[in-house]
C-alpha positions in Angstrom: 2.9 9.3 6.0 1.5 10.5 9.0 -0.8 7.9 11.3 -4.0 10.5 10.7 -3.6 10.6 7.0 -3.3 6.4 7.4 -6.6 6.5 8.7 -8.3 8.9 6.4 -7.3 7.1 3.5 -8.8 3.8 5.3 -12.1 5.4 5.5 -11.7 6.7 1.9 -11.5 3.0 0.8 -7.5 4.0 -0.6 -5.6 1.4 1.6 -4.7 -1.4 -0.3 -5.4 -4.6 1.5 -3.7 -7.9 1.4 -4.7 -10.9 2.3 -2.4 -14.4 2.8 -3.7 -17.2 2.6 -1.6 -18.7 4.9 0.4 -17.9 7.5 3.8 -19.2 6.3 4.1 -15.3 4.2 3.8 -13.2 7.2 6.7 -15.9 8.8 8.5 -15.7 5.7 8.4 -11.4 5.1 9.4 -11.6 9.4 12.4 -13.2 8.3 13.5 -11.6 5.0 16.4 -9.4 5.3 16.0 -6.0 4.1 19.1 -5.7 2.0 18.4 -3.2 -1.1 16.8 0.1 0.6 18.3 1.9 -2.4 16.0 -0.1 -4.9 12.8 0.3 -2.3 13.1 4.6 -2.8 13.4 4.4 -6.4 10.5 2.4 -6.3 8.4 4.6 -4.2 9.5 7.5 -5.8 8.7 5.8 -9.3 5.3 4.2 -7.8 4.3 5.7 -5.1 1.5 8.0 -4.2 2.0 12.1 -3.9 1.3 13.4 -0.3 2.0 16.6 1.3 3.3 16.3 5.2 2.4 19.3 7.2 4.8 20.3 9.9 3.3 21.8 13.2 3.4 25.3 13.0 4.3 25.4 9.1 2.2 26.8 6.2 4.1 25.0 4.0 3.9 21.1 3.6 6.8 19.3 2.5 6.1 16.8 -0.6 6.8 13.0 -0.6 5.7 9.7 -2.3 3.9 7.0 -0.6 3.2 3.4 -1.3 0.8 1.6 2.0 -0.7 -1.3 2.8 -2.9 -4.0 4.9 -1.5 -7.3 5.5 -4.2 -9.8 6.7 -2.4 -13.1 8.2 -5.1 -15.7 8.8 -5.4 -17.0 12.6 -3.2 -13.7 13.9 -5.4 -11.5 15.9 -3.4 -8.7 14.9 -3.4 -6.4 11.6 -0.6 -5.0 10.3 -0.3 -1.6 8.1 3.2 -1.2 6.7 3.8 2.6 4.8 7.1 3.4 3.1 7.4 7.0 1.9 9.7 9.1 0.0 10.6 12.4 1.9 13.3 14.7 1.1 15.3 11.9 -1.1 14.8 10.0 2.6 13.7 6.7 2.7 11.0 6.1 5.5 9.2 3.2 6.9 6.2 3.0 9.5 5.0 -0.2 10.9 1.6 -0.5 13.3 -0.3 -3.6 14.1 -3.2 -3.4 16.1 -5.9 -6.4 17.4 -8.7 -6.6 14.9 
């Protein structure tokens, strides 16, 4: 999902937010090795929300699943938002933390 759309569905009140109550997750998901990416798609695809991705210069959008999130880590001064979509049978996953 693109960045824009990110942000539209924050002002819409659709980005699911999670807060830990400690730090120890965040340090704990850091370290977690991504082994079953296979498992993550058919859960996206199975879960996920529908979204259309617009290429530049295209009047047709492309159609994918999307699952996105907040993660609040208590004492960090940064936000993260993590997306994983579903685009063309192609896994995809965007990170972005910013200083709240």
């Amino acid at each position: 999902m693109l960045t824009i759309q990110l942000f539209i569905r924050e002002l819409d009140g659709l980005l699911t937010r999670i807060y830990a109550e400690s730090k120890e997750l965040w340090n704990f998901l850091k370290k977690t090795e991504v082994k079953n990416f296979d498992g993550i798609r058919q859960y996206v695809e199975d879960n996920g929300d529908d979204c259309v991705i617009t290429p530049d210069n295209s009047a047709n959008g492309i159609t994918c699943k999307n699952i996105s999130f907040c993660l609040h880590v208590p004492y960090e001064k940064n936000g993260y938002v993590l997306s994983f979509s579903v685009i063309e049978n192609n896994l995809t996953m965007f990170a972005y933390h910013h200083e709240l």
